[in-house]
DSSP file (Angstrom, degrees, kcal/mol; ACC not computed):
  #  RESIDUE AA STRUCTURE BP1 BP2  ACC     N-H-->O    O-->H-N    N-H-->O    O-->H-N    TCO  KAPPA ALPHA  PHI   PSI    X-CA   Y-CA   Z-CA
    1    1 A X     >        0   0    0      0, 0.0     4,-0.8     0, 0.0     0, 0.0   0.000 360.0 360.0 360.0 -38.4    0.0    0.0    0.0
    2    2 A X  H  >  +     0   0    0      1,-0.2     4,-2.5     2,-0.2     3,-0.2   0.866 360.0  61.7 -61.5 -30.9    2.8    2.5    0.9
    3    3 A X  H  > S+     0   0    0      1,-0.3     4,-1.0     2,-0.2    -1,-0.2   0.934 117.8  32.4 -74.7 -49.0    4.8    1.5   -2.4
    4    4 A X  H  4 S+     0   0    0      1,-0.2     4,-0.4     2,-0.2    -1,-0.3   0.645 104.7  68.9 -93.6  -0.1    1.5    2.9   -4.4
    5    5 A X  H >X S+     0   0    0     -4,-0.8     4,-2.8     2,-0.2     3,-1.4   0.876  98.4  57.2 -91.0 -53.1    0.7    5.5   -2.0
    6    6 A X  H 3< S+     0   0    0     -4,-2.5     3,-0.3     1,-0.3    -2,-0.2   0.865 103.6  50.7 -33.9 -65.7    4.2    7.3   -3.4
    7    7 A X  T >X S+     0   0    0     -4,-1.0     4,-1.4     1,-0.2     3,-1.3   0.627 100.9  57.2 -70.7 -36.1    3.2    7.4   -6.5
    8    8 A X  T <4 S+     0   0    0     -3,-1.4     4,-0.3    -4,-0.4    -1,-0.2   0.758 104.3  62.3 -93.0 -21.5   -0.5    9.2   -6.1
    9    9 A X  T 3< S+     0   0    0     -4,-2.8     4,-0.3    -3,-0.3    -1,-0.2   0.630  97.7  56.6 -90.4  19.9    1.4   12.0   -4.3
   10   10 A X  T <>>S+     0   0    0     -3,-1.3     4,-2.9     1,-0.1     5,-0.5   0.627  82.6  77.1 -87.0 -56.3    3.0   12.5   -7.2
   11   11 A X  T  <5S+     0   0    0     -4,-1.4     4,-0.5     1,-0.2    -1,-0.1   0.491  92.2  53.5 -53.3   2.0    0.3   13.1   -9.5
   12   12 A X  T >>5S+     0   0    0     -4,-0.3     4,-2.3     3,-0.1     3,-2.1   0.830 113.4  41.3 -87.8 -75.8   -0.6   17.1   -8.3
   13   13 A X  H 3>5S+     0   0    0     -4,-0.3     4,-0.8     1,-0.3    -2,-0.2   0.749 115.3  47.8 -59.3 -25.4    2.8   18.4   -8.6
   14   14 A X  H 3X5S+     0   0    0     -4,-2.9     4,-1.3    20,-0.4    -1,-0.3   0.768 114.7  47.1 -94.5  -1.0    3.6   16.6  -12.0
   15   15 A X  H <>XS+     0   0    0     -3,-2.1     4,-3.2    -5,-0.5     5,-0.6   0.904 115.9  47.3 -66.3 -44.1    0.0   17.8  -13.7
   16   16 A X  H  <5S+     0   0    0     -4,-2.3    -2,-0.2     1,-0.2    -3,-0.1   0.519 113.9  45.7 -96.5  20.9    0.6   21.2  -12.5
   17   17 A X  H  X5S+     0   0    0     -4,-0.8     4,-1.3    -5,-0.3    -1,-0.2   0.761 111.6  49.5 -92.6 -42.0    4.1   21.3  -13.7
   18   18 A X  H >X5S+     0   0    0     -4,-1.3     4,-2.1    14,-0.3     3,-0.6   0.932 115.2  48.4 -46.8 -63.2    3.4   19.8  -17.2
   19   19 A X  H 3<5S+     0   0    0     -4,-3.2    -1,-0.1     1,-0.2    -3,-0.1   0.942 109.2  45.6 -75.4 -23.3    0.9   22.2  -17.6
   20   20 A X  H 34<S+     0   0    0     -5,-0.6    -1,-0.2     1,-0.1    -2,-0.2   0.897 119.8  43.7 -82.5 -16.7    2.5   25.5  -16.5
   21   21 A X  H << S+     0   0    0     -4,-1.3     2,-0.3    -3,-0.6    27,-0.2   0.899 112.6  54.9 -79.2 -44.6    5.6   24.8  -18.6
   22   22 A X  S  < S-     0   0    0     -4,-2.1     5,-0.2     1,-0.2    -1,-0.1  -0.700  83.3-111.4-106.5 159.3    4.0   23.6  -21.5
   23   23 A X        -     0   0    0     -2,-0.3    -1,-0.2     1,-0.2     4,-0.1   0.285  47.9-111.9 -37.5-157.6    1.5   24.6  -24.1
   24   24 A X  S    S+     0   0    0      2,-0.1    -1,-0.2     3,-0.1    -2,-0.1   0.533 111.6  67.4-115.4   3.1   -1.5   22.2  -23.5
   25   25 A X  S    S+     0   0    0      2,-0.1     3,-0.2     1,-0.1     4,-0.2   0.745 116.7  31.6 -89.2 -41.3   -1.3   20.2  -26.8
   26   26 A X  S   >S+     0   0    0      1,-0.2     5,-0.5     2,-0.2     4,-0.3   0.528 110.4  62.7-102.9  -2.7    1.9   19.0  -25.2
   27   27 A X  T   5S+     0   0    0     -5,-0.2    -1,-0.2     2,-0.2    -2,-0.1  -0.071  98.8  58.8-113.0  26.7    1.0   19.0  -21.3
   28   28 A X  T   5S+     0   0    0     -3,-0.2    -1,-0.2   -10,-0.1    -2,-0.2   0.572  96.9  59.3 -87.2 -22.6   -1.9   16.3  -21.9
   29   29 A X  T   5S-     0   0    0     -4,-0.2    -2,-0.2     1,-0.1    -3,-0.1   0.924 107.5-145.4 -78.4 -33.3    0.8   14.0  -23.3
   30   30 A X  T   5 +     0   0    0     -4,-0.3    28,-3.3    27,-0.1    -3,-0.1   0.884  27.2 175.4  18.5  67.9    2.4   14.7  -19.3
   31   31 A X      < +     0   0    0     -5,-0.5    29,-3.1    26,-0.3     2,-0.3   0.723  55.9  73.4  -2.0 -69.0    6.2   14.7  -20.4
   32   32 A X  E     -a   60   0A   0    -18,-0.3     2,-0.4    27,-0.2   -14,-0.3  -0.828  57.8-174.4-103.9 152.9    7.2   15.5  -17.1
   33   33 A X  E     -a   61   0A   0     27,-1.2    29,-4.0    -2,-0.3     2,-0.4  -0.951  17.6-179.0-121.1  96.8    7.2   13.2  -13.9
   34   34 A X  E     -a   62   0A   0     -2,-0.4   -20,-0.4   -24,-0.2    29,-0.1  -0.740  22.6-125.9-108.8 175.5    8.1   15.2  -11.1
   35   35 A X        -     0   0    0     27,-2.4     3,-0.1    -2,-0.4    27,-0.1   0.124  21.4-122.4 -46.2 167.0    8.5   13.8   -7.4
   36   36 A X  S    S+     0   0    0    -23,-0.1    27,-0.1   -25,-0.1   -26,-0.1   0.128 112.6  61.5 -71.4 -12.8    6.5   15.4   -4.5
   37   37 A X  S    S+     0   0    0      1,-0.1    39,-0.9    37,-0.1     2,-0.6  -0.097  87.8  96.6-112.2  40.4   10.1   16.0   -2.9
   38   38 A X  E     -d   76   0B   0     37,-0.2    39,-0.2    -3,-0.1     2,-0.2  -0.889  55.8-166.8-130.2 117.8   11.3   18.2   -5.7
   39   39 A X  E     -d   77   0B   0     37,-2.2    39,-1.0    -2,-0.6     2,-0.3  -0.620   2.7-157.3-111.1 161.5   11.1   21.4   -5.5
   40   40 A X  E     -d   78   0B   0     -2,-0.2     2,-0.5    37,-0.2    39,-0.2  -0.929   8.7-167.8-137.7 132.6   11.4   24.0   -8.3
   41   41 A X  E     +d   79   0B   0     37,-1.8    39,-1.5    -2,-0.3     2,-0.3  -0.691  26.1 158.8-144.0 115.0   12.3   27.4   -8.2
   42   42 A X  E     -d   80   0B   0     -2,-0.5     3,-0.2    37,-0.2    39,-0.2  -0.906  31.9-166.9-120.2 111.6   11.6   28.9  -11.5
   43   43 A X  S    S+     0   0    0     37,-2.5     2,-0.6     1,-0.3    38,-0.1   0.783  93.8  19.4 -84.4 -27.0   10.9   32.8  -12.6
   44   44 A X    >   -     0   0    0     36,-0.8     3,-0.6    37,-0.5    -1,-0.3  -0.920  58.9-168.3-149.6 154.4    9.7   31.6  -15.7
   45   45 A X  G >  S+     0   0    0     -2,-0.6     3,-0.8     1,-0.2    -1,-0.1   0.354  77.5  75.0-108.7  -0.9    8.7   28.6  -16.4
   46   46 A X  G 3  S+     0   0    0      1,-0.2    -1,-0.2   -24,-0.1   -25,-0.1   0.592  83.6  76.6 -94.8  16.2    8.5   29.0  -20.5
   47   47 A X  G <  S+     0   0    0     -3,-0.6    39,-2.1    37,-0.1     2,-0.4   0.040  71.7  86.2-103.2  12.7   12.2   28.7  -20.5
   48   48 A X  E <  S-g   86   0C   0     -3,-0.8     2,-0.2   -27,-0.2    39,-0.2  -0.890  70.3-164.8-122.9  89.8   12.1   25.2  -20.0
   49   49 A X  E     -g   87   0C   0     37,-0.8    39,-1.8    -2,-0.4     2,-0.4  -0.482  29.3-153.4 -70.7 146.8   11.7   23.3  -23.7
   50   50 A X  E     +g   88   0C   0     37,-0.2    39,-0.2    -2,-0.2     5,-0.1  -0.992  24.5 166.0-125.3 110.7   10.8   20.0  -25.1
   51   51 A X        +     0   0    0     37,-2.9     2,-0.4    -2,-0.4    38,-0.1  -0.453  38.2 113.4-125.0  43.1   12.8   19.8  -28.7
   52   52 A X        -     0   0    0      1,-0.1    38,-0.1    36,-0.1     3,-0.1  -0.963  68.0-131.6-118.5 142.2   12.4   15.9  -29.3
   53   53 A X  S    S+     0   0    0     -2,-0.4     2,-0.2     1,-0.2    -1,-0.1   0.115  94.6  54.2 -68.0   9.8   10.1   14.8  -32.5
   54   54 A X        -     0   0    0      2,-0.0     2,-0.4     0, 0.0    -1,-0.2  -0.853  68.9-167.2-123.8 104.5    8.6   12.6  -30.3
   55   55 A X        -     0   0    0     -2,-0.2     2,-0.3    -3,-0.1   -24,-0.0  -0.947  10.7-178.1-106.2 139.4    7.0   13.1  -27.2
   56   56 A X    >   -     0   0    0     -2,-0.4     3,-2.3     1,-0.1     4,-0.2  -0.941  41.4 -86.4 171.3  99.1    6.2   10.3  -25.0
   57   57 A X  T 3  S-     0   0    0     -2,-0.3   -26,-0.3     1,-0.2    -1,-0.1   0.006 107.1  -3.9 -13.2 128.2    4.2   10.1  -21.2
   58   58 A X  T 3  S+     0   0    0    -28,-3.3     3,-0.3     1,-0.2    -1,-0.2   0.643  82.4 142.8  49.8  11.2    7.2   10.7  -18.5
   59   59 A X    <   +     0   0    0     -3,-2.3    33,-1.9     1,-0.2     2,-1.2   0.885  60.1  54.4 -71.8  -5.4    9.8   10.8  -20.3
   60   60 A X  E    S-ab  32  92A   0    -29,-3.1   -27,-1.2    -4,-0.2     2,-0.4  -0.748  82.6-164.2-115.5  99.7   11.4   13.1  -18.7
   61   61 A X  E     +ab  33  93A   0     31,-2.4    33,-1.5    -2,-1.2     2,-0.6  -0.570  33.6 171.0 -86.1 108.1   11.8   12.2  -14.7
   62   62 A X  E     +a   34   0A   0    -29,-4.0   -27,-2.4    -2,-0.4    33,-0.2  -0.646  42.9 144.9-141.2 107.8   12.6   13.5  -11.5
   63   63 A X        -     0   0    0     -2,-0.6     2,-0.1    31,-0.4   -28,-0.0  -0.424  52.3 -85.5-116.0-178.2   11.8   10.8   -9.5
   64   64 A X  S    S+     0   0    0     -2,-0.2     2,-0.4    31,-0.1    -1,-0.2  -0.284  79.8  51.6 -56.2 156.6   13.0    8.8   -5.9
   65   65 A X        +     0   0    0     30,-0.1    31,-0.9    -2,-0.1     2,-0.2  -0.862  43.3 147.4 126.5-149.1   15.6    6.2   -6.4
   66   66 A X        +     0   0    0     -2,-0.4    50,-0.1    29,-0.2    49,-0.1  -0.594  53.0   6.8  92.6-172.5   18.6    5.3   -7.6
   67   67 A X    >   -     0   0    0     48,-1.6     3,-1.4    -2,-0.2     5,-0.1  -0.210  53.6-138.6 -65.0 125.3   21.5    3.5   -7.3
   68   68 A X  T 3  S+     0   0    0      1,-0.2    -1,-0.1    -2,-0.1     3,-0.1   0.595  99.7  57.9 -69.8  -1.3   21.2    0.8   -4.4
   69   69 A X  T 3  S+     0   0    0      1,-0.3     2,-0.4     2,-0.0    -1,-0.2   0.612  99.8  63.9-102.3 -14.1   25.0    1.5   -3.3
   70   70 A X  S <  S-     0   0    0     -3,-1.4     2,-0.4    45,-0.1    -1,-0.3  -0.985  77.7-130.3-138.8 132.1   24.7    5.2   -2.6
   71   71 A X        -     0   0    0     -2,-0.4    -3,-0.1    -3,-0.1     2,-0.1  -0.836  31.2-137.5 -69.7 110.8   22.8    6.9   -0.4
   72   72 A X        -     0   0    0     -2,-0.4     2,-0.7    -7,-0.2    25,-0.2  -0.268  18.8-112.5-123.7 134.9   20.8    9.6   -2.2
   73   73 A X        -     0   0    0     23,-0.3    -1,-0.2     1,-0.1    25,-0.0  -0.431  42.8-118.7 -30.2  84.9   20.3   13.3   -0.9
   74   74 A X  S    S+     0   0    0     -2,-0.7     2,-0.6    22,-0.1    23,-0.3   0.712  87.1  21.9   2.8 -68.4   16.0   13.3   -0.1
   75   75 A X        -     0   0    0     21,-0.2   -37,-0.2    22,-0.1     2,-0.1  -0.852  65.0-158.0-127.5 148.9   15.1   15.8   -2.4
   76   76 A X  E     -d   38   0B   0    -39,-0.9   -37,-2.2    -2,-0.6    23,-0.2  -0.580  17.3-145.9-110.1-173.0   16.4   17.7   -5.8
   77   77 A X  E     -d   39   0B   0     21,-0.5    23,-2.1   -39,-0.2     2,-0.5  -0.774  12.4-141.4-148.6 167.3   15.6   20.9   -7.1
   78   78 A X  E     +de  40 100B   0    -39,-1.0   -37,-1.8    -2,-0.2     2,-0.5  -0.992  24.5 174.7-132.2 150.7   15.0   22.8  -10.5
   79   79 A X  E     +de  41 101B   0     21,-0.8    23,-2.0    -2,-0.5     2,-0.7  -0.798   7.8 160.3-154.6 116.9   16.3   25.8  -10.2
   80   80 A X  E     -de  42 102B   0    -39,-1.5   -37,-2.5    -2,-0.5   -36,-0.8  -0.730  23.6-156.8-142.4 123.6   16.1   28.0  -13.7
   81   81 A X        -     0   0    0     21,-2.3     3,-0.5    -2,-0.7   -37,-0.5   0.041  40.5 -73.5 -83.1-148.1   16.4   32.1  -13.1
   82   82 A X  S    S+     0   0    0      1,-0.2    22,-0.1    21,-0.2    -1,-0.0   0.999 130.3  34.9 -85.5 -57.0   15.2   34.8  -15.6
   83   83 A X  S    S+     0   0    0     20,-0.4    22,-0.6     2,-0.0     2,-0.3   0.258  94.4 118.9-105.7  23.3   17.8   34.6  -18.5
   84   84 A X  E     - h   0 105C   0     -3,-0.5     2,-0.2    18,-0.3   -40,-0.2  -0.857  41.5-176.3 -89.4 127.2   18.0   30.9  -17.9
   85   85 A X  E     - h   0 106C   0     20,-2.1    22,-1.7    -2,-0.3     2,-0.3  -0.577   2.2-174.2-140.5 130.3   17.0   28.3  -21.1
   86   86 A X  E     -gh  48 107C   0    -39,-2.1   -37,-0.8    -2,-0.2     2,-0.3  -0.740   3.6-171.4-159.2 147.2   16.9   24.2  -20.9
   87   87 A X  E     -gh  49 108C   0     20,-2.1    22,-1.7    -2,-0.3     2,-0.3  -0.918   7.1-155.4-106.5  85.1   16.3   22.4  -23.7
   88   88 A X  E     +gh  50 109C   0    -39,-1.8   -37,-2.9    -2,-0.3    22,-0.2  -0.495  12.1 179.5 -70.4 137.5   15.6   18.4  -23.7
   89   89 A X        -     0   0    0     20,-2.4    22,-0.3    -2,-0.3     2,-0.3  -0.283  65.4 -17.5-116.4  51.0   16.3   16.6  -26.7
   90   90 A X  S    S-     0   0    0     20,-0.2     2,-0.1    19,-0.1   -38,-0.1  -0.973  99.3 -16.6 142.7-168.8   15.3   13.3  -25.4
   91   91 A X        -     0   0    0     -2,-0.3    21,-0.3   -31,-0.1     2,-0.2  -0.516  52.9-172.9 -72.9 144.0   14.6   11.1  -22.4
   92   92 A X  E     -b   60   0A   0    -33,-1.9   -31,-2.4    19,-0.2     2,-0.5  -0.971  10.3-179.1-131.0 132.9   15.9   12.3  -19.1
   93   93 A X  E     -bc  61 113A   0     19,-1.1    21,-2.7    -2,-0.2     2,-0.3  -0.963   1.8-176.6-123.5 139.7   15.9   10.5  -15.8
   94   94 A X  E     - c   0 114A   0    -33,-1.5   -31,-0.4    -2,-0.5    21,-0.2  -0.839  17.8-142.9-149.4 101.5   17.1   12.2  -12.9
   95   95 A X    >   -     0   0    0     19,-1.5     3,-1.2    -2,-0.3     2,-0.5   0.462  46.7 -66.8-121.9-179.3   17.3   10.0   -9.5
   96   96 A X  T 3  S+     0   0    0    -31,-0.9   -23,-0.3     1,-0.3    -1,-0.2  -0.584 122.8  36.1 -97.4 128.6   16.4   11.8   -5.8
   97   97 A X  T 3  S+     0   0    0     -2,-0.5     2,-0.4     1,-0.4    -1,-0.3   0.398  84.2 126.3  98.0   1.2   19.0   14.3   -4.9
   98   98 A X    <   -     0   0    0     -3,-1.2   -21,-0.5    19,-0.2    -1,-0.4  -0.605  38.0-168.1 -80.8 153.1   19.7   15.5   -8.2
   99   99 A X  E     - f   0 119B   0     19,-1.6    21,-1.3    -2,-0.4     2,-0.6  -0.938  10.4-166.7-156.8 113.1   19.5   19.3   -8.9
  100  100 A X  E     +ef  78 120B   0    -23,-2.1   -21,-0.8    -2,-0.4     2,-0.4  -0.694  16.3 172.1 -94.1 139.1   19.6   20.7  -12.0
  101  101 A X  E     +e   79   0B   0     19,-3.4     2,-0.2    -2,-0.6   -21,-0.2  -0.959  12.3 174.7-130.9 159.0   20.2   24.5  -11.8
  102  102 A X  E     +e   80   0B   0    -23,-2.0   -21,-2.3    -2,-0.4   -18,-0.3  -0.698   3.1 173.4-156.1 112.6   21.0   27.3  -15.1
  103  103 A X  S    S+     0   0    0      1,-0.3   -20,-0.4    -2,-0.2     2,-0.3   0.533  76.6  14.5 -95.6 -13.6   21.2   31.2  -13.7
  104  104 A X  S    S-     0   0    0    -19,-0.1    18,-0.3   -21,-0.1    -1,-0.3  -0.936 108.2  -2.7-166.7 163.6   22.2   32.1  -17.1
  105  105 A X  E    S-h   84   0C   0    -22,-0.6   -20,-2.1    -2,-0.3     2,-0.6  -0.051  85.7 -28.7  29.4-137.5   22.3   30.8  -20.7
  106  106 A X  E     -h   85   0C   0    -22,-0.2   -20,-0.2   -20,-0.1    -1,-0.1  -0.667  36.6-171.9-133.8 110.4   21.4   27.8  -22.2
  107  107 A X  E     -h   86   0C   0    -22,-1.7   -20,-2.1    -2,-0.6     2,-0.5  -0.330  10.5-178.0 -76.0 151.5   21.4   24.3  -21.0
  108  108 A X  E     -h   87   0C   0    -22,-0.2     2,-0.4    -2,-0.1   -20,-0.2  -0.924   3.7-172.2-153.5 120.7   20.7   21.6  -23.6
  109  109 A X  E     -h   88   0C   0    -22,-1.7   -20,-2.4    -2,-0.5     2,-0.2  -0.997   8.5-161.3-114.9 122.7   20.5   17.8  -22.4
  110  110 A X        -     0   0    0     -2,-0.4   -20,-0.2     1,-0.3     2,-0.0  -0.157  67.2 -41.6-104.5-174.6   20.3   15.1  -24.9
  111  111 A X  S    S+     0   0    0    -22,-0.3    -1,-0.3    -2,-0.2     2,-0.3  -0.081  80.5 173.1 -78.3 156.3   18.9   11.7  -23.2
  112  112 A X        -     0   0    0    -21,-0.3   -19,-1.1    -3,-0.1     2,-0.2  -0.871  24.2-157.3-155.5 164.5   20.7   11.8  -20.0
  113  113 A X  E     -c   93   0A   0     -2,-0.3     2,-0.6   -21,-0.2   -19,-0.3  -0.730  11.4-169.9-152.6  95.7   20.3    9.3  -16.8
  114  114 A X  E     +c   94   0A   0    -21,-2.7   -19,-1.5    -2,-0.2   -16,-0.1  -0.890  15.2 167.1 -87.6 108.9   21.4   10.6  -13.4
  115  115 A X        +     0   0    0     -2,-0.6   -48,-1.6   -21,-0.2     2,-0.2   0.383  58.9  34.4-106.3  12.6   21.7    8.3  -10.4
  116  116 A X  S    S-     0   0    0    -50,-0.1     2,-0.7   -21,-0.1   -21,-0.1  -0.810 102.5 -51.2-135.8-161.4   23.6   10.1   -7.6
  117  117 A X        +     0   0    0     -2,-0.2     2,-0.2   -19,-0.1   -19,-0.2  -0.581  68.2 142.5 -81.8 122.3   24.0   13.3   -6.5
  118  118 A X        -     0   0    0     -2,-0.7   -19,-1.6   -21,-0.2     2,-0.3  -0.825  41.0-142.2-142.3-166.4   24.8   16.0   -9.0
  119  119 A X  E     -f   99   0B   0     -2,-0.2     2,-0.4   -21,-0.2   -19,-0.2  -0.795  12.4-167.8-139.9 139.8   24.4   19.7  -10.2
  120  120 A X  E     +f  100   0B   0    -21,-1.3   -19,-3.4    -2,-0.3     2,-0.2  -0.910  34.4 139.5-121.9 149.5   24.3   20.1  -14.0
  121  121 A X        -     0   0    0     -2,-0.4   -19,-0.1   -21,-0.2     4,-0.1  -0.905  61.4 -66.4-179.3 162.4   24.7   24.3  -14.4
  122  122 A X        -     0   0    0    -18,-0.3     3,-0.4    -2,-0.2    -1,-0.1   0.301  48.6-102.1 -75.2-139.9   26.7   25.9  -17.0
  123  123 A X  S >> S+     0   0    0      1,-0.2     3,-4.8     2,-0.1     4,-1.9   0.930 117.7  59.4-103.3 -62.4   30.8   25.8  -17.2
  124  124 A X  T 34 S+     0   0    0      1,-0.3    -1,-0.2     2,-0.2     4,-0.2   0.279 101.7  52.4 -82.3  22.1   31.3   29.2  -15.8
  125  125 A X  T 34 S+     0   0    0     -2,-0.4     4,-0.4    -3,-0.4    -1,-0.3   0.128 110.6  52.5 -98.3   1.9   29.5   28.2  -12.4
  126  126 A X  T <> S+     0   0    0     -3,-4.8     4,-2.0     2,-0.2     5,-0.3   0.771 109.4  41.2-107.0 -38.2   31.7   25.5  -12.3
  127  127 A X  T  < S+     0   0    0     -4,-1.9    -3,-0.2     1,-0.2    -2,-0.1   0.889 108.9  65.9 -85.3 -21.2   35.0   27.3  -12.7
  128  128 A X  T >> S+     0   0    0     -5,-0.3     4,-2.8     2,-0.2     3,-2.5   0.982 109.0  39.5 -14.4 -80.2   33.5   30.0  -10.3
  129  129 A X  H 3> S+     0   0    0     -4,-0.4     4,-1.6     1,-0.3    -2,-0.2   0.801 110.8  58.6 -71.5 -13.0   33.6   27.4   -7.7
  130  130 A X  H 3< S+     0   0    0     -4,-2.0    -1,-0.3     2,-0.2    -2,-0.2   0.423 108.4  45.0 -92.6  -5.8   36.8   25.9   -8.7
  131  131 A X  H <> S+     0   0    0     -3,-2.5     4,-1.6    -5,-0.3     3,-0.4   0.851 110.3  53.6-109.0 -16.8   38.5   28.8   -8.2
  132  132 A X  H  X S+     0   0    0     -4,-2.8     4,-0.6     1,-0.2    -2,-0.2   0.689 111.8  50.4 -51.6 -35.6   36.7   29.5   -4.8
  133  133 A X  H  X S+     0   0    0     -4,-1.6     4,-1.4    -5,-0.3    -1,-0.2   0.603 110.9  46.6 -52.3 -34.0   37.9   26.2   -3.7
  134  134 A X  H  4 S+     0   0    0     -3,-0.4    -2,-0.2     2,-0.2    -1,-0.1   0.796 108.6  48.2-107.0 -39.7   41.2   26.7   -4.7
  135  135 A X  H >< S+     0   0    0     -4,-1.6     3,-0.6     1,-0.2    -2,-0.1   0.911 108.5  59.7 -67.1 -26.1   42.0   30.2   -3.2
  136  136 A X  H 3< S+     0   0    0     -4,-0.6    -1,-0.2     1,-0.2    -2,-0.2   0.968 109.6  41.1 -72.8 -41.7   40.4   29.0    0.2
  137  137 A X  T 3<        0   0    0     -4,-1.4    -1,-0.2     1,-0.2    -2,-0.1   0.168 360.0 360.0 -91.5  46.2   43.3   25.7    0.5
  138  138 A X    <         0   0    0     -3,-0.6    -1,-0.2    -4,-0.1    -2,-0.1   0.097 360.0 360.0-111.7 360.0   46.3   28.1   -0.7
């Protein structure tokens, strides 16, 4: 009972997420499958695209799970700011603790599978923190 229980508390967030990102032609197919423990914090939510000739129920996931060797962070995030773009070109699955974030430009994910904890955000957030990292142990 618990095992299906998951699953119906699901159904809110990932209707009213399909439908506030996408047109409605494409938010009956429901695309996205989000989580109830994923939270999204979006200024606009039409900056998130679906570029695949085929669209398909759930393909695109961010669900519980993962990998049975690592223990996974509770909840992920979406996190896409004003002059931030992502584009799926495919299936995406993205496991409990992942957090996809883009504060600026344009993310573009062909079919992608996450099952531990990561960040995807663009190269110059990365080297940001790699140089913050690096000036604190010198």
């Amino acid at each position: 009972m618990r095992f299906k229980m998951k699953y119906i508390y699901d159904i809110p967030k990932t209707v009213y997420f399909n439908f506030r990102v996408l047109p409605f032609k494409k938010a009956i197919k429901l695309p996205f499958y989000i989580s109830h423990s994923v939270h999204f914090d979006i200024n606009n939510f039409k900056n998130i695209l679906i570029e695949s000739p085929v669209i398909k129920r759930f393909m695109i996931r961010f669900v519980n799970g993962g990998s049975e060797d690592i223990i996974p962070n509770r909840y992920g995030l979406i996190c896409l700011k004003e002059k931030g773009k992502i584009i799926f070109h495919g299936d995406a699955q993205f496991a409990a603790g992942c957090s996809v974030k883009c504060g600026g430009g344009c993310l573009k994910l062909e079919p992608v599978s996450a099952q531990t904890e990561i960040a995807i955000f663009p190269v110059w957030s990365i080297l940001l923190l790699w140089i913050t990292v690096s000036l604190a142990f010198m």
